[in-house]
Legacy VTK file of the C-alpha trace (Angstrom):
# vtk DataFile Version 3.0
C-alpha trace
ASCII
DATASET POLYDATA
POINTS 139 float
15.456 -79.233 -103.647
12.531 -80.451 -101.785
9.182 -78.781 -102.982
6.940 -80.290 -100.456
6.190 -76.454 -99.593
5.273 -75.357 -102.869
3.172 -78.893 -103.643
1.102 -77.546 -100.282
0.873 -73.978 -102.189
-0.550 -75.423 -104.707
-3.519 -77.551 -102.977
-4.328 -74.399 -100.968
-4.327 -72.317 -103.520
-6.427 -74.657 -106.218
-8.584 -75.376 -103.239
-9.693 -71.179 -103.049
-10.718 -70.906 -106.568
-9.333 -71.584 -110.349
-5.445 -70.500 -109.863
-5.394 -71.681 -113.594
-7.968 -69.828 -114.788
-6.542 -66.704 -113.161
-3.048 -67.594 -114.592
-4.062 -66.928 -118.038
-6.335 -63.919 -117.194
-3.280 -62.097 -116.164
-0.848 -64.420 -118.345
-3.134 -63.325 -121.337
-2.655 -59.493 -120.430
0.935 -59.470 -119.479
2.349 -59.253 -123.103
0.722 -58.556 -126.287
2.377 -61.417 -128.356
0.877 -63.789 -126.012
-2.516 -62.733 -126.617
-1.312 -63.787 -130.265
-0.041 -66.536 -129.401
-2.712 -68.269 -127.358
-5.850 -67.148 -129.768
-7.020 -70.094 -131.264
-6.013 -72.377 -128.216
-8.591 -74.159 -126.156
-7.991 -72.412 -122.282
-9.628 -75.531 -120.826
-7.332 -78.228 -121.831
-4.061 -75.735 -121.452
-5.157 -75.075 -117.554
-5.187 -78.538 -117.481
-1.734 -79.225 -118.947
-0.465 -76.053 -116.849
-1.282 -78.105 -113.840
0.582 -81.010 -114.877
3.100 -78.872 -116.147
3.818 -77.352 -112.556
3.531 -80.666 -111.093
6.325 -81.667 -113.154
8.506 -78.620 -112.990
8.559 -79.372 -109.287
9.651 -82.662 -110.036
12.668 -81.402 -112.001
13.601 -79.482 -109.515
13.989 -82.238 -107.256
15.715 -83.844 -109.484
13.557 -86.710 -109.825
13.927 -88.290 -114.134
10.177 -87.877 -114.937
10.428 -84.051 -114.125
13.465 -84.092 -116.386
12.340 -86.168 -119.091
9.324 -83.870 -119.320
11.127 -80.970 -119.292
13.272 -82.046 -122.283
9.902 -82.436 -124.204
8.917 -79.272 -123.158
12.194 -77.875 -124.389
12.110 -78.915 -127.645
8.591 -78.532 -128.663
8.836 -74.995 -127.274
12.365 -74.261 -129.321
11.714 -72.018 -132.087
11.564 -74.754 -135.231
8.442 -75.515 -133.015
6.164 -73.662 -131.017
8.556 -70.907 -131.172
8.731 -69.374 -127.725
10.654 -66.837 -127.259
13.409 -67.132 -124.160
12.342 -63.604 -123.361
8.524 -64.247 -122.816
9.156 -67.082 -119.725
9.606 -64.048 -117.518
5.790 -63.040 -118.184
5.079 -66.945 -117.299
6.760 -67.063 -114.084
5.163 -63.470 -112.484
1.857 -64.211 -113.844
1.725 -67.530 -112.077
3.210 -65.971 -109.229
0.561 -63.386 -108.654
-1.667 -66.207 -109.129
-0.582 -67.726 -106.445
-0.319 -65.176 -104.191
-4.088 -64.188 -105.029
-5.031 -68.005 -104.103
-2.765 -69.408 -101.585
-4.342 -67.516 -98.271
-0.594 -68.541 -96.243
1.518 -67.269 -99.397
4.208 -65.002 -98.460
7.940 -64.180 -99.146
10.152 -67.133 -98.249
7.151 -69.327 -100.141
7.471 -66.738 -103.366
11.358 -67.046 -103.129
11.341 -71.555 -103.300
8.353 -71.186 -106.450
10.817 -68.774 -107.927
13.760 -71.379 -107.437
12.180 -74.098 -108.487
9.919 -72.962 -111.392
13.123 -70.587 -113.070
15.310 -73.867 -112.797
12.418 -75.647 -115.216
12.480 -72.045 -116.988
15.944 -71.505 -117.281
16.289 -75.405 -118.762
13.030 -74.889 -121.164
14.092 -71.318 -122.920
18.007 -72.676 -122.999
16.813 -75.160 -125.768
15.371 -72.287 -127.983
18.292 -72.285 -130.741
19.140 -75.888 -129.725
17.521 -77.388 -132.899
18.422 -74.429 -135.221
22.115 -74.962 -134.288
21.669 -78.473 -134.741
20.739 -78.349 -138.492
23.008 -75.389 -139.177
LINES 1 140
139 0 1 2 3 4 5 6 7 8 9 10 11 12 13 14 15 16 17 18 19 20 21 22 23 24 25 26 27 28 29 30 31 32 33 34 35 36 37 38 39 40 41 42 43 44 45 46 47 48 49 50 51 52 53 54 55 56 57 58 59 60 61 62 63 64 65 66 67 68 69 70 71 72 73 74 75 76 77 78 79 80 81 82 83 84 85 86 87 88 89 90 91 92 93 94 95 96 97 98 99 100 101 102 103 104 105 106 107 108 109 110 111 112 113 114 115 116 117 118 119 120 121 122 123 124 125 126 127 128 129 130 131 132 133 134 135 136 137 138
Protein backbone atom coordinates (compact mmCIF):
# COMPACT_ATOMS: atom_id res chain seq x y z
CA UNK A 1 0.00 0.00 0.00
CA UNK A 2 1.49 3.30 -0.64
CA UNK A 3 0.61 5.92 2.16
CA UNK A 4 2.17 8.87 0.58
CA UNK A 5 -1.54 10.34 0.86
CA UNK A 6 -2.04 9.80 4.36
CA UNK A 7 1.88 10.94 5.27
CA UNK A 8 0.53 14.43 3.42
CA UNK A 9 -2.68 14.16 5.88
CA UNK A 10 -0.70 14.14 8.44
CA UNK A 11 1.69 17.33 7.77
CA UNK A 12 -1.48 19.28 6.93
CA UNK A 13 -3.20 18.36 9.58
CA UNK A 14 -0.21 18.77 12.42
CA UNK A 15 0.52 21.94 10.56
CA UNK A 16 -3.40 23.46 11.65
CA UNK A 17 -3.05 22.82 15.26
CA UNK A 18 -2.18 19.83 17.89
CA UNK A 19 -4.00 16.71 16.02
CA UNK A 20 -2.40 14.87 19.08
CA UNK A 21 -3.59 16.82 21.58
CA UNK A 22 -7.10 16.62 20.12
CA UNK A 23 -6.68 12.78 19.74
CA UNK A 24 -6.73 12.21 23.35
CA UNK A 25 -9.36 14.93 24.13
CA UNK A 26 -11.82 12.87 22.27
CA UNK A 27 -9.72 9.49 22.73
CA UNK A 28 -10.01 10.29 26.56
CA UNK A 29 -13.95 10.69 26.28
CA UNK A 30 -14.73 7.93 23.92
CA UNK A 31 -14.75 5.08 26.57
CA UNK A 32 -14.75 5.17 30.21
CA UNK A 33 -12.00 2.47 30.80
CA UNK A 34 -9.70 4.59 28.91
CA UNK A 35 -10.05 7.45 31.09
CA UNK A 36 -8.79 4.63 33.61
CA UNK A 37 -6.44 3.59 31.78
CA UNK A 38 -4.52 6.69 30.78
CA UNK A 39 -4.75 8.52 34.45
CA UNK A 40 -1.49 8.57 35.72
CA UNK A 41 0.19 8.80 32.16
CA UNK A 42 2.14 11.82 31.09
CA UNK A 43 -0.15 13.21 27.73
CA UNK A 44 3.01 14.97 26.55
CA UNK A 45 5.35 12.20 25.95
CA UNK A 46 2.28 9.73 24.70
CA UNK A 47 1.36 12.52 21.84
CA UNK A 48 4.74 12.21 21.13
CA UNK A 49 4.96 8.41 20.84
CA UNK A 50 1.38 8.57 19.04
CA UNK A 51 3.16 10.42 16.33
CA UNK A 52 5.79 7.99 15.91
CA UNK A 53 3.41 5.41 16.38
CA UNK A 54 1.35 6.54 13.18
CA UNK A 55 4.46 7.10 11.38
CA UNK A 56 5.19 3.59 11.83
CA UNK A 57 1.80 2.05 11.34
CA UNK A 58 2.07 3.58 7.89
CA UNK A 59 5.18 1.92 7.47
CA UNK A 60 3.64 -1.50 8.17
CA UNK A 61 1.30 -1.01 5.94
CA UNK A 62 3.64 -0.64 3.25
CA UNK A 63 5.17 -3.34 4.19
CA UNK A 64 8.40 -1.88 4.86
CA UNK A 65 10.40 -4.31 8.22
CA UNK A 66 10.77 -1.30 10.60
CA UNK A 67 6.89 -0.75 10.50
CA UNK A 68 6.66 -4.46 11.21
CA UNK A 69 9.22 -4.89 13.69
CA UNK A 70 7.55 -2.07 15.60
CA UNK A 71 4.39 -3.35 15.36
CA UNK A 72 5.42 -6.71 16.90
CA UNK A 73 6.65 -4.62 19.95
CA UNK A 74 3.61 -2.93 20.05
CA UNK A 75 1.80 -6.24 20.01
CA UNK A 76 3.23 -7.74 22.73
CA UNK A 77 3.62 -5.03 25.20
CA UNK A 78 -0.05 -4.24 24.54
CA UNK A 79 -1.15 -8.21 24.99
CA UNK A 80 -2.88 -8.63 28.14
CA UNK A 81 0.20 -10.20 30.47
CA UNK A 82 1.23 -6.52 29.69
CA UNK A 83 -0.41 -3.41 29.24
CA UNK A 84 -3.51 -5.30 28.88
CA UNK A 85 -5.46 -3.75 26.04
CA UNK A 86 -8.34 -4.97 25.30
CA UNK A 87 -8.93 -6.06 21.33
CA UNK A 88 -12.28 -4.38 21.74
CA UNK A 89 -11.03 -0.81 22.76
CA UNK A 90 -8.75 -0.30 19.21
CA UNK A 91 -12.07 0.62 17.64
CA UNK A 92 -12.28 3.82 20.04
CA UNK A 93 -8.45 4.42 18.82
CA UNK A 94 -9.03 4.36 15.24
CA UNK A 95 -12.45 6.88 15.18
CA UNK A 96 -10.96 9.12 17.64
CA UNK A 97 -7.91 9.67 15.50
CA UNK A 98 -10.05 9.80 12.65
CA UNK A 99 -12.17 12.69 13.75
CA UNK A 100 -8.96 14.15 14.58
CA UNK A 101 -8.00 14.22 11.45
CA UNK A 102 -10.81 15.27 9.83
CA UNK A 103 -10.99 18.35 12.36
CA UNK A 104 -7.21 19.19 11.21
CA UNK A 105 -6.56 18.16 7.76
CA UNK A 106 -8.53 21.24 5.85
CA UNK A 107 -8.45 18.71 2.27
CA UNK A 108 -9.69 15.56 4.41
CA UNK A 109 -12.50 13.84 2.87
CA UNK A 110 -13.89 10.31 2.05
CA UNK A 111 -11.52 8.43 -0.24
CA UNK A 112 -8.60 10.01 2.29
CA UNK A 113 -10.79 8.56 5.50
CA UNK A 114 -11.22 5.18 3.59
CA UNK A 115 -6.79 4.64 2.89
CA UNK A 116 -6.23 5.92 7.02
CA UNK A 117 -8.85 3.33 7.74
CA UNK A 118 -6.90 0.65 5.56
CA UNK A 119 -3.83 1.29 6.65
CA UNK A 120 -4.17 2.12 10.39
CA UNK A 121 -6.86 -1.22 10.97
CA UNK A 122 -4.09 -3.39 9.18
CA UNK A 123 -1.53 -2.10 12.21
CA UNK A 124 -4.84 -2.56 14.44
CA UNK A 125 -5.96 -5.70 13.33
CA UNK A 126 -2.03 -7.09 13.76
CA UNK A 127 -1.66 -5.22 17.37
CA UNK A 128 -5.12 -6.57 19.15
CA UNK A 129 -4.49 -10.22 17.30
CA UNK A 130 -1.51 -10.67 19.79
CA UNK A 131 -3.78 -10.07 22.91
CA UNK A 132 -3.97 -13.90 24.11
CA UNK A 133 -0.73 -14.58 22.17
CA UNK A 134 1.41 -14.73 25.39
CA UNK A 135 -1.35 -16.25 27.62
CA UNK A 136 -1.61 -19.17 25.13
CA UNK A 137 1.95 -19.35 25.05
CA UNK A 138 2.46 -20.19 28.79
CA UNK A 139 -0.76 -22.20 29.00
Amino acid sequence: MDCQDMRTSLGRAITHGDLFGRFYDIFLQSNSKLKTMFTNTDLDAQKALLRQGVNLALLFAEGKSIGKSAMNRLRHSHSKPNIGVEPSLYQYWLESFIKALAEFDPDFDGNLEKKWRQALSAAINHISGGYLEEEVKSA
